[in-house]
C-alpha positions, 0 to 999 in steps of 0.5 A: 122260802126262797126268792122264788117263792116271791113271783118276781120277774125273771129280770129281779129273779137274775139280779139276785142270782147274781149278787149271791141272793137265795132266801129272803129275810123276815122283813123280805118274805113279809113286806115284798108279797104286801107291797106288790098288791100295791098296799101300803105299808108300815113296818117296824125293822131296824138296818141290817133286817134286808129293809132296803130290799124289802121295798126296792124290789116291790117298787121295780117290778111294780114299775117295770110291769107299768107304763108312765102317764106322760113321755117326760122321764119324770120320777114316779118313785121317790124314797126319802132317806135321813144321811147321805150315806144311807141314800147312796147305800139304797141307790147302790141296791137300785143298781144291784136288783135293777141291773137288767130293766130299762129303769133309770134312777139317781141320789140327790144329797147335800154337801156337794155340788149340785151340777152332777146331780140336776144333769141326771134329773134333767136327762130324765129318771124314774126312781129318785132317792134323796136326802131331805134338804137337797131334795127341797133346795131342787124343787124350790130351784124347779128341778124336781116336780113330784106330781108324778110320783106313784110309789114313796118310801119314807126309811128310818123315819125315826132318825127323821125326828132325831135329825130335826127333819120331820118338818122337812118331811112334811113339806115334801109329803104336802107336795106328792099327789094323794093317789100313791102306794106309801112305804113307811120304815122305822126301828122304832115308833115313838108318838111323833113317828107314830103320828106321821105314819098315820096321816100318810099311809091308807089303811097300811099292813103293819110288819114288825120284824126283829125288836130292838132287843133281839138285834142285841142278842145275836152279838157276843158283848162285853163291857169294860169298866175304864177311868174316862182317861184310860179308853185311849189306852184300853182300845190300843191294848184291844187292838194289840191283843185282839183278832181286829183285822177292822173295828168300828169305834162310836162316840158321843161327839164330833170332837171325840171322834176327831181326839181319837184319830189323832191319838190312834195316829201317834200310836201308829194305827191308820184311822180315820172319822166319820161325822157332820163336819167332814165333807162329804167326799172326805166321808165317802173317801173315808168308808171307801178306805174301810172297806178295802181295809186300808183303814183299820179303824173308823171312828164315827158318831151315831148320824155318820154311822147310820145307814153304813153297811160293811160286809163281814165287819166282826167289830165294833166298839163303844168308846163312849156309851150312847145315852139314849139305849136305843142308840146302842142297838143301832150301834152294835147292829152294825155287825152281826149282819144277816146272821153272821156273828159279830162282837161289840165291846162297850167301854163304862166310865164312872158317869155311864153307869147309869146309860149302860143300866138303861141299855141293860133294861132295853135290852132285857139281858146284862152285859157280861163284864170284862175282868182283869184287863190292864185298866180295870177301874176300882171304881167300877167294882161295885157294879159290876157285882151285879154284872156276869162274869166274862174272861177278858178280852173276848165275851158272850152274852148267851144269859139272860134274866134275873142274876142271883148273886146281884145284890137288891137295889136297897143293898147299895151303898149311900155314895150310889144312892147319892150318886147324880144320873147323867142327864139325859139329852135327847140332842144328837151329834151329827 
């Protein structure tokens, strides 16, 4: 299938000629034909699937081929993303695909000034796209009125819930007019997410594109076991001795991120973070830098990292494993993007153990084992008897299913039995 296939306008037809656009994605080919009937929609596919497109250029053509109730230039079309950096990553697709129609739109977010922003409302726009918080300081301010709105597009409803914005979500939905075509996006549908899609969509179509499992499948692994203290001098010695022309390094907190940059410094390798605390032009300074390749390494927590899209990054490491399984998906799917390969590397300490077997249970594969590195733990020997084997420093991960040679869980010694699982938290770092 093609774009062509599609029955898009001439003017969308030309905007994906030029940014290089041929074939659509699964969630593309699924979603644009049911959102051009103007039917609701509920689908499940994490970032990277295409999704932003999925419903952008529904949205511009069904806009370009109507004509607004009123002469104010007031927005039909809102979309609600969760971060800053996935709200001006979907304005900048707006711009992409909508290059040759008369439709304006602008990004509202918070962590800046609002002046740019309330200038380009009042100038008049068509499509907005906005973070919760600032889209509700605007409206209470009497910037934004939404009882025009025809068309809204809820993305990544589940970091919604994650961030604690679901209720700021609610507040804005109780605002929009009940006539509207509602886009509803998730990777995944936990009670709460599922509760939401099913008082705002009207009898929706449900597309399910790529699994949490699968995304992990098209990413070669491989897990290092490493004393807690010994990461720093493991992902210097990656860096040293791996082709990583730029690699994006996760951890748990904002603190760790911080840590990791400055050591990084001292070593003489350019990094810089990415998390809550920073500005937000500090954090658009600091993906600007990645993306040329001035930086070589960009250390983020899993809110920063959400909705961050670098073309041909090969990349990413798990300096610290997330806890909730996931969360590792998100992670790793920031590379091996629209079918190009990618690598992740994922460092174990003792303590998480057990999140890597939970990610391994997601998964429904194990992750091969890097042997014979520099800083191999004693302590992970035991585990990773159970684990594949891979030649350090660059793994596959083509197996999957029962190994034979894993000891039964009734085999392991009276120091695992009595081992303490890491708590699970369900808070999350911004």
């Amino acid at each position: 299938m093609t774009f062509q296939d599609l029955n898009l306008i001439e003017p969308i037809q030309r905007a994906l000629t030029t940014a290089g656009y041929k074939k659509p994605t699964p969630i593309q080919a699924q979603s644009i034909p049911i959102a051009l009937q103007g039917r609701d929609l509920l689908a499940c596919a994490q970032t990277g699937t295409g999704k932003t497109a999925a419903f952008a250029i529904p949205i511009l053509q069904l806009m370009a081929g109507s004509k607004p109730e009123s002469r104010s230039r007031q927005a039909r079309a809102l979309i609600l993303a969760p971060t800053r950096e996935l709200a001006i990553q979907i304005g900048e697709s707006f711009d992409a695909y909508g290059k040759n129609l008369p439709l304006r739109h602008t990004v509202i977010f918070g962590g800046v000034s609002q002046h740019a922003q309330t200038r380009n409302l009042q100038a008049g726009i068509d499509i907005l796209v906005a973070t919760p918080g600032r889209l509700l300081d605007l409206m209470n301010q009497g910037f934004i009125k939404l009882d025009k709105i025809e068309f809204f597009v809820l993305d990544e409803a589940d970091r919604m819930l994650d961030m604690g914005f679901i209720h700021d979500v609610k507040r804005v939905i109780r605002q929009l007019p009940a006539r509207r075509q509602t886009l509803f996006f998730s990777a995944t549908m936990p009670p709460a997410v599922a509760d939401l899609a099913n008082g705002i969509l009207t009898r929706p179509e449900k597309v399910a594109v790529d699994p949490v499992s699968s995304t992990a499948e098209r990413v070669e692994q491989a897990v290092y076991f490493v004393e807690k203290k010994q990461k720093l001098g493991l992902l210097i010695h990656l860096l040293n001795t791996e082709d990583i022309p730029s690699v994006l390094v996760f951890t748990r907190t904002k603190h760790g991120a911080n840590r990791v940059v400055k050591d990084l410094d001292k070593k003489g390798v350019r990094a810089e973070a990415i998390h809550g605390n920073k500005s937000q032009n500090a954090r658009q300074q600091a993906l600007s830098n990645f993306k040329a390749r001035r930086t070589r390494v960009l250390v983020a927590t899993d809110i920063a990292a959400r909705g961050i899209d670098v073309e041909d990054l090969t990349h990413v490491i798990n300096y610290d494993l997330p806890n909730i399984p996931e969360t590792y998906v998100h992670r790793i799917g920031r590379t091996g993007r629209a079918g190009a390969s990618g690598t992740a590397f994922s460092f174990c300490d003792q303590e998480e153990q057990a999140y890597l077997r939970d990610i391994q249970k997601l998964a429904g594969q194990r992750i091969p084992v890097a042997r014979n590195h520099p800083f191999q733990m004693e302590e992970g020997q035991e585990a990773m008897q159970a684990m594949p084997t891979a030649t350090a420093p660059r793994q596959t991960a083509n197996g999957s299913g029962r190994d034979p040679n894993r000891p039964h869980q009734n085999n392991r010694s009276n120091r695992n039995k009595n081992r303490r699982r890491p708590k699970r938290s369900n808070a999350v770092n911004k």
